[in-house]
N, C-alpha and C positions, 0 to 999 in steps of 0.2 A: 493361491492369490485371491483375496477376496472382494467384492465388490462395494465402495465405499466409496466418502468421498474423498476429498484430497487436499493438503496444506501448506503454505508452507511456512515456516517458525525459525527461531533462531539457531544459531546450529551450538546449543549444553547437549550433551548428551541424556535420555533419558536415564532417571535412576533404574537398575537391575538390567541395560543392557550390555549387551555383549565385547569385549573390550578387542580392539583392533590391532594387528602387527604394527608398532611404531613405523615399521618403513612404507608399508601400504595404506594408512590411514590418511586420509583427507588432512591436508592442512587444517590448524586450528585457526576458525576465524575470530575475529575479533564480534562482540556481540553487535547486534545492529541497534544504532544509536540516532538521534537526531544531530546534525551541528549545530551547536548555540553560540550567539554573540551578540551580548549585551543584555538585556536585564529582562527587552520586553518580548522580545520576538526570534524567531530561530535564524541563525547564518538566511544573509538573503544571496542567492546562488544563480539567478536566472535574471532575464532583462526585465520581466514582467515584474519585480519584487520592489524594485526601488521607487516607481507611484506607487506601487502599493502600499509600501513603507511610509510614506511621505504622506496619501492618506489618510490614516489607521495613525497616526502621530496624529496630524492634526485634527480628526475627529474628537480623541480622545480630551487631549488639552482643552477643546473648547466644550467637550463637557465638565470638564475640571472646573473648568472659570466659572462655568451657570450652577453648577452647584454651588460652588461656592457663595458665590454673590445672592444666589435665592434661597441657602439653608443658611447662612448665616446672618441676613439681617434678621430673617424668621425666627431664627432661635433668640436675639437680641429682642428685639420687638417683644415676641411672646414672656421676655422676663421683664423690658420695661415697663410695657404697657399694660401688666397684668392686672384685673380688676382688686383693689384695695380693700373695698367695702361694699354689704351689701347696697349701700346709696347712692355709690359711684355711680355715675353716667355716663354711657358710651357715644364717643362726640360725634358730632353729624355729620363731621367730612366724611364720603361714601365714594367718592372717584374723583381721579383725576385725567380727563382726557388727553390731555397730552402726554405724559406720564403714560397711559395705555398705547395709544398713539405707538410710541418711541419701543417702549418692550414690546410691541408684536412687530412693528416693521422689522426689527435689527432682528433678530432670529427667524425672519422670515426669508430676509436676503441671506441669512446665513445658510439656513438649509437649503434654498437652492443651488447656493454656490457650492457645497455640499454632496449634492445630488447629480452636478454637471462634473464634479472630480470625478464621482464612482463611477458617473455613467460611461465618461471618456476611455477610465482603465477596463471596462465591461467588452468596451465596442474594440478596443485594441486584439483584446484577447480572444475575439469569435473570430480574427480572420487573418490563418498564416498565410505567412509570404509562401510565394510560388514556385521559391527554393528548397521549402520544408521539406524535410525527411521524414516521409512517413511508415512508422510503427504502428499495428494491429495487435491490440489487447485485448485480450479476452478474460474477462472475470468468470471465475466456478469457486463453490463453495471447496475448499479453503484457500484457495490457491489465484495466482496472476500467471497468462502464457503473453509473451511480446513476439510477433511473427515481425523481421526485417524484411524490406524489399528486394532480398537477395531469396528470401524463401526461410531464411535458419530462425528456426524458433528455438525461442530461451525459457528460463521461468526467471532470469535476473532479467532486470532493465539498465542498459547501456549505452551510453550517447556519445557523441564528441563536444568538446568544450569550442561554444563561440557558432554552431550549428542553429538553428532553426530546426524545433523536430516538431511534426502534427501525430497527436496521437488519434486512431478512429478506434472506439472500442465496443465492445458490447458484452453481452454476461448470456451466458447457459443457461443460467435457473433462476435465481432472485438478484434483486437490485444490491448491486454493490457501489461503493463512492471510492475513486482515483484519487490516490491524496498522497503529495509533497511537499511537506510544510518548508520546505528553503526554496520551494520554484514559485509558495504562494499561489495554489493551484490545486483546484477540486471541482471533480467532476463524476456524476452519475454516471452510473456503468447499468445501463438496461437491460433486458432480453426482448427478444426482437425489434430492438431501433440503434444504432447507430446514435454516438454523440463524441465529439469532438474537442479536442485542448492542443493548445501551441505554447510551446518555451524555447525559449534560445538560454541553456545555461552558459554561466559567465565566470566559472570559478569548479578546478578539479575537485574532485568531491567522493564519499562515500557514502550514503545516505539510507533513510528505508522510504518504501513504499506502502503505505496502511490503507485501509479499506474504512473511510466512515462512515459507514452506513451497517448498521444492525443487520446481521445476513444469517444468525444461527451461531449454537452451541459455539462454534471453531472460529467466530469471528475476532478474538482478538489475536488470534495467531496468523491472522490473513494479511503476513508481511513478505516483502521480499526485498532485497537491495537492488539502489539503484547506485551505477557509474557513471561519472563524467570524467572522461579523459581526453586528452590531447589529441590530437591526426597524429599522425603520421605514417611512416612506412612499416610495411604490415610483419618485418620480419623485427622490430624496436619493441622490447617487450614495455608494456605500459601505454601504447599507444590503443586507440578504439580498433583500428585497423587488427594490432595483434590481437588484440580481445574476440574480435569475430573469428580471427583464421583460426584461433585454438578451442572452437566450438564456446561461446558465453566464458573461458575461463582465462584466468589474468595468467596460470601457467597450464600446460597439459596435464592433467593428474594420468595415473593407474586405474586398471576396471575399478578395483576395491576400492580406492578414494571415492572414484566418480561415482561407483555405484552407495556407497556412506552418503556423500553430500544430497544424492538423488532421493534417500530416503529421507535427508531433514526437509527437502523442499517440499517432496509432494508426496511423501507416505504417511511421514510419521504420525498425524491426526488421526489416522483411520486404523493402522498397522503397529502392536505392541513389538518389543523385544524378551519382555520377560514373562509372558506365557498370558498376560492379563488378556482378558476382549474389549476390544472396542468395535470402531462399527464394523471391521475386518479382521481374518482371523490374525492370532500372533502371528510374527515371523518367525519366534524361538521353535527351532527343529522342525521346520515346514518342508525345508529340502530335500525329497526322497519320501516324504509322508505321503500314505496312501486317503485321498479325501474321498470322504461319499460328497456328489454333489445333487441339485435340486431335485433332478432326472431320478433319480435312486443310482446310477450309475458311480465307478469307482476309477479314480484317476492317480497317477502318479506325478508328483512335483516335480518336474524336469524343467530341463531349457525351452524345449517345446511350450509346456503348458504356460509356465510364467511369461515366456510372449506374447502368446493367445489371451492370458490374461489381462496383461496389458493393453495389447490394439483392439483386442475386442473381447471386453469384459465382459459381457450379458453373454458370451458363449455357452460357459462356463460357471454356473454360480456354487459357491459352496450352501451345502445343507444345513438351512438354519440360519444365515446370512442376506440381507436385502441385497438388490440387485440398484447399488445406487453409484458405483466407481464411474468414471465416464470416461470415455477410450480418449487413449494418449499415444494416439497417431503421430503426434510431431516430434517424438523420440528419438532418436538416433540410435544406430545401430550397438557404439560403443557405449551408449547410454544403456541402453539394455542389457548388455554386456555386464558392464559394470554393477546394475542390481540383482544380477545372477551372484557375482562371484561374492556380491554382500551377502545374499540370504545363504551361500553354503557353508559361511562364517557361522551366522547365527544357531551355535548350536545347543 
């Protein structure tokens, strides 16, 4: 297991890797997409979206109108009034105050009123209600973790529809940005500070989560899905309630599923299958391989080590390999389980 960093991407399978028993393979997902409706902006999904919407339309339009009204007499003017000859005379009128008067007031009161729209949806959005359900995000290069206030950490994000959720997040290592373009919602993800967003979604959903903010090589694969589902009672599959009881999944998978999905979410960026290198070593025929690692020392690929690997990466580093993975304590047991029984696949 090597020390790298971590991602997580859509789930194609890489070319040249290892192909799975139809009945233990992970469901095939569907690729992760944005919702769109209508022409100019994506599905709006949460209560924050609709001034937003409202806005972002009327910004726009009113710059439509001033362009229009002050490129196009311009362009008129510029071919009426064009000088004739070199004799011609340019006439003396030089201003008209009222005429100035009128076009500075009226976009003056425009952009304030303007400016009290933005600022109202600004001030809405620093301060959830005291209902809110708050989720703990943590950004790392390539990946998203969401801790619930039950304790269960995920790498999906999953709400209830018609909720109030705060999110408090922060980042590991470089600045990353929180972004759901149907919640109309972006926010800086720091290291050592804490920063905050509230949405109440309004509409079930399947969505992604992208990162805008430039963070390295692996940043455009720094996605993950998010769900909005329904409450209800925790044994009604498609309810949020069943989504937590079945560990982040909408059904229970098998180790080998669970452990396949586990590696599009948070290996595959660092971890080949077909023997290539990347920032960690292949997975192709790692199982039972004997590694030298940094120590000069000589290890065997087991259950043992690939856990160690795991919780505590810098144990253990391979030879020739940086020491950059960063322990994924918030695992679950069948979680790890399940990336065991992937890599004795990978042969």
């Amino acid at each position: 297991m090597s020390q790298g960093n971590t991602t997580t991407q859509p789930s194609q399978p890489k070319s040249g890797s290892t192909a799975q028993p139809a009945a233990s393979a992970a469901p095939k997902e569907a690729p992760m997409a944005i919702e769109t409706e209508g022409a100019w902006l994506p599905r709006a999904s949460s209560t924050y979206a609709e001034p937003y919407d409202a806005a972002w339309n009327f910004n726009l339009w009113v710059s439509i109108f001033f362009f229009a009204i002050v490129m196009g007499p311009m362009a008129y003017f510029a071919v009426k009034y064009k000088r004739k000859s070199e004799t011609e005379r340019t006439s003396p009128i030089d201003h008209n105050l009222k005429l100035e008067i009128f076009w500075t007031a009226i976009p003056t009161l425009l952009l304030i009123y303007m400016f009290w729209i933005g600022f109202k949806i600004f001030a809405n959005a620093q301060v959830a209600p005291n209902d809110a359900m708050t989720i703990n995000v943590t950004g790392q290069m390539y990946s998203w973790k969401f801790q619930y206030p039950d304790g269960t950490t995920c790498n999906e994000l999953g709400v209830p529809k018609g909720r109030p959720v705060k999110l408090v997040m922060s980042s590991i290592d470089t600045i990353h940005s929180f972004f759901v373009p149907e919640f109309r919602l972006k926010a800086d993800v720091v290291p050592n500070l804490y920063t905050t967003m509230w949405f109440e979604p309004t509409k079930e959903m399947e969505s992604v989560v992208e990162c805008a903010e430039y963070c390295g090589t692996g940043h455009s694969t720094m996605l993950t899905r998010v769900f909005v589902m329904p409450s209800g009672d925790a044994d009604t599959a498609g309810t949020y309630e069943n989504w937590m009881q079945n560990g982040c999944e909408k059904t229970p998978l098998p180790p080998l599923a669970r452990g396949q999905k586990k590696y599009t979410q948070i290996c595959k960026s660092c971890h080949s299958l077909d023997g290539s290198r990347l920032v960690g070593p292949s997975f192709k025929g790692l199982w039972g391989r004997q590694e030298t690692l940094a120590n000069g020392q000589t290890i065997t690929v087991d259950e043992n080590y690939i856990k160690k690997s795991i919780m505590t990466p810098s144990a253990d580093i391979v030879q020739g390999y940086p020491d950059q993975m960063p322990p994924m304590a918030y695992l679950k047991d069948q979680d790890i389980e399940g990336i065991i029984a992937f890599l004795k696949e990978q042969k």
